[in-house]
C-alpha positions as CSV (number, residue, x, y, z in Angstrom):
1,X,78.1,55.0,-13.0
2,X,80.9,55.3,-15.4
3,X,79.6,56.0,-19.3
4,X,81.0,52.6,-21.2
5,X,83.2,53.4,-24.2
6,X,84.1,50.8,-26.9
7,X,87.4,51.6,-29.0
8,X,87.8,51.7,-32.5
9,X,89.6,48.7,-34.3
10,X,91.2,48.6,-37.7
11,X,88.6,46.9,-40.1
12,X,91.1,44.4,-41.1
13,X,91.1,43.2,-37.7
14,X,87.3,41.9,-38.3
15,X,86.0,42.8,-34.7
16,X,82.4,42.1,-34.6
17,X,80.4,45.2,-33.5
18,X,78.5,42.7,-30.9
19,X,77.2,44.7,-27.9
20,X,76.4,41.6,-25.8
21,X,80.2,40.2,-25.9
22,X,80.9,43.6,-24.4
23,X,81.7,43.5,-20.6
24,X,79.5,45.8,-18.5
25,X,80.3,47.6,-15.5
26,X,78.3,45.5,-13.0
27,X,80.7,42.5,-14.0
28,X,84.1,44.8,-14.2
29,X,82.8,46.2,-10.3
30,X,82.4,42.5,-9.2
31,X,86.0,42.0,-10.7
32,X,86.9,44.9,-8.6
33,X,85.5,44.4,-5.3
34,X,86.3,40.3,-5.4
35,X,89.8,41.1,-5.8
36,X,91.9,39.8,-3.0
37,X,95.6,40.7,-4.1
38,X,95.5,44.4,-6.5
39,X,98.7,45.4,-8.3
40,X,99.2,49.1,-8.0
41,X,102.1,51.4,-10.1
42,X,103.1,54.4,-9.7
43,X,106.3,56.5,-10.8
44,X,108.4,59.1,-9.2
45,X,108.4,63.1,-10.6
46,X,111.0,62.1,-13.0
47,X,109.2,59.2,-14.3
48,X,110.9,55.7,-12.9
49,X,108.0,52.9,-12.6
50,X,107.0,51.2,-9.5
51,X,104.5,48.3,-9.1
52,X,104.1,46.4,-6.0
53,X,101.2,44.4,-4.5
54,X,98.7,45.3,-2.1
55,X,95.8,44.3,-0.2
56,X,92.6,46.9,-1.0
57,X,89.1,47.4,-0.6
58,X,86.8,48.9,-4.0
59,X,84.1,50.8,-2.6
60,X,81.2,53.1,-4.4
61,X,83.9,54.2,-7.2
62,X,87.2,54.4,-5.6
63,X,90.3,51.4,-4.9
64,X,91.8,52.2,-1.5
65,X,94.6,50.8,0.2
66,X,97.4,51.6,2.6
67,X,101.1,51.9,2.6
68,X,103.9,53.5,4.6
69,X,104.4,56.9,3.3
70,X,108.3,56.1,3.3
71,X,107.4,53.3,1.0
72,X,108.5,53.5,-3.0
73,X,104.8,53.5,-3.5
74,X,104.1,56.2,-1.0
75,X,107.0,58.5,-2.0
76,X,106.1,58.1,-5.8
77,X,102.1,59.1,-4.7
78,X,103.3,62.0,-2.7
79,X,105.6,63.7,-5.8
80,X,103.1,62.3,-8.5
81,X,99.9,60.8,-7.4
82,X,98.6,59.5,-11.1
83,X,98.8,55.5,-10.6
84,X,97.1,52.4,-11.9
85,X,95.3,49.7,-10.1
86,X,95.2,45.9,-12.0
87,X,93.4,43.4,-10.7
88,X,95.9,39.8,-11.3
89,X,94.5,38.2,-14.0
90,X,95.4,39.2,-17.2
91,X,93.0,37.5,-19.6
92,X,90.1,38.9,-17.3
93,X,90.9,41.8,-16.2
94,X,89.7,45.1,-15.4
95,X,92.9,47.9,-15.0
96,X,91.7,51.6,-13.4
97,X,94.0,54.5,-14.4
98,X,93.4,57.3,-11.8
99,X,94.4,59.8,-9.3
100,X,95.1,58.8,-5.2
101,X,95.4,61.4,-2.2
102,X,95.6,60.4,1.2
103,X,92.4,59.5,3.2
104,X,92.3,61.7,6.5
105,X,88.7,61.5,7.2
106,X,88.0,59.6,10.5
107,X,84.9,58.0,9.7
108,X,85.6,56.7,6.4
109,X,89.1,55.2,7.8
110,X,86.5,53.6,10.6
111,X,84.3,52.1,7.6
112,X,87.3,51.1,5.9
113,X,89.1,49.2,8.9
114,X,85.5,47.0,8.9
115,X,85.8,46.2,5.7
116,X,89.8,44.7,5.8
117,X,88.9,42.8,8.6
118,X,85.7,41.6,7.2
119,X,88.0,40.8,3.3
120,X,91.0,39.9,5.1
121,X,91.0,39.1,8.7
122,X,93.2,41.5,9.4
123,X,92.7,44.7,11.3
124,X,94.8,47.7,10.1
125,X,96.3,50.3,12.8
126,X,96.1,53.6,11.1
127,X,96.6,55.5,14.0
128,X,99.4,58.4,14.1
129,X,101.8,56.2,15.5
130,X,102.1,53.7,13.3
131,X,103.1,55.4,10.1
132,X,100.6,53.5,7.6
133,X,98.8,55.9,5.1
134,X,95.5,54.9,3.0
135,X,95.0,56.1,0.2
136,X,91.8,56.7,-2.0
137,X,92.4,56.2,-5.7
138,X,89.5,58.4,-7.6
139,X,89.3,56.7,-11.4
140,X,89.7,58.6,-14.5
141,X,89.3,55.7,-17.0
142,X,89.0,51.9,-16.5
143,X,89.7,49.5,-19.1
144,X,88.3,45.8,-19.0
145,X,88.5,42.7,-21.0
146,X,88.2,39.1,-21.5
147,X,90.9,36.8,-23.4
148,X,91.5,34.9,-25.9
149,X,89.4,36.9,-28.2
150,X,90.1,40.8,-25.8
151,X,89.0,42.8,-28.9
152,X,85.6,41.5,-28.9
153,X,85.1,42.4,-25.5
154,X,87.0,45.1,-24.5
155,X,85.7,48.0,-23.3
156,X,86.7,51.7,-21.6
157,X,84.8,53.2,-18.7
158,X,85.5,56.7,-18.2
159,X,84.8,58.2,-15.1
């Protein structure tokens, strides 16, 4: 379980110090796991942004999700793999900074593969042949928040 963080605020701002507005990590996972449509970015080794959609599956304490390996995305991960992970609303969110390597180990890809079909109805082909990659993002720091009042509830959880 990640250790939960709150930032410092400028006392002018007038942020109560209110533990219970705080988000916890059970409700920032639920965010994570519920999550149909995840927007990942990534840059290239000299630093040129990326973000694209993509279907994924959160699972124990990694985001995973495929991609061709020719893709922006892939070609980006393979020269820099630092990326972030955002789930699509903004004034709920929950946004995981991490690191993502490719996932070669048969039995989790067969774990995984249950899982799209049971989120998604779909049933990926990750076989040799077809030239989609999954990749396991490992979290460094997650940040998480509720609008209008983000401040108040806004919280980091460091991996």
């Amino acid at each position: 379980m990640p250790r939960r963080v709150r930032p410092e605020f400028p006392e002018e701002w007038h942020v109560p110090h209110d533990p219970k507005l705080w988000i916890t990590w059970a409700a920032a996972k639920e965010k994570l796991i519920g999550e149909k449509v995840y927007w990942v970015s990534t840059s290239s080794r000299d630093g040129k942004p990326h973000a694209a959609p993509v279907w994924g599956i959160w699972r124990g304490s990694a985001f995973y999700f495929e991609t061709d390996p020719n893709s922006v995305k892939g070609k980006n991960l393979a020269a820099n793999p630092r990326i972030v992970v955002h789930i699509q609303n903004g004034l709920d969110t929950v946004i995981v900074e991490g690191t993502a390597s490719v996932l070669r180990k048969k039995g989790e890809l067969a774990s995984l593969k249950k899982a799209y079909v049971d989120k998604y109805d779909y049933a990926p082909d990750w076989s040799d042949t077809n030239g989609q990659v999954v990749f396991a993002v490992k979290p460094r720091v997650a940040h998480a928040w509720r609008a209008p009042r983000m401040h108040r509830t806004l919280v980091n959880f460091v991996f």
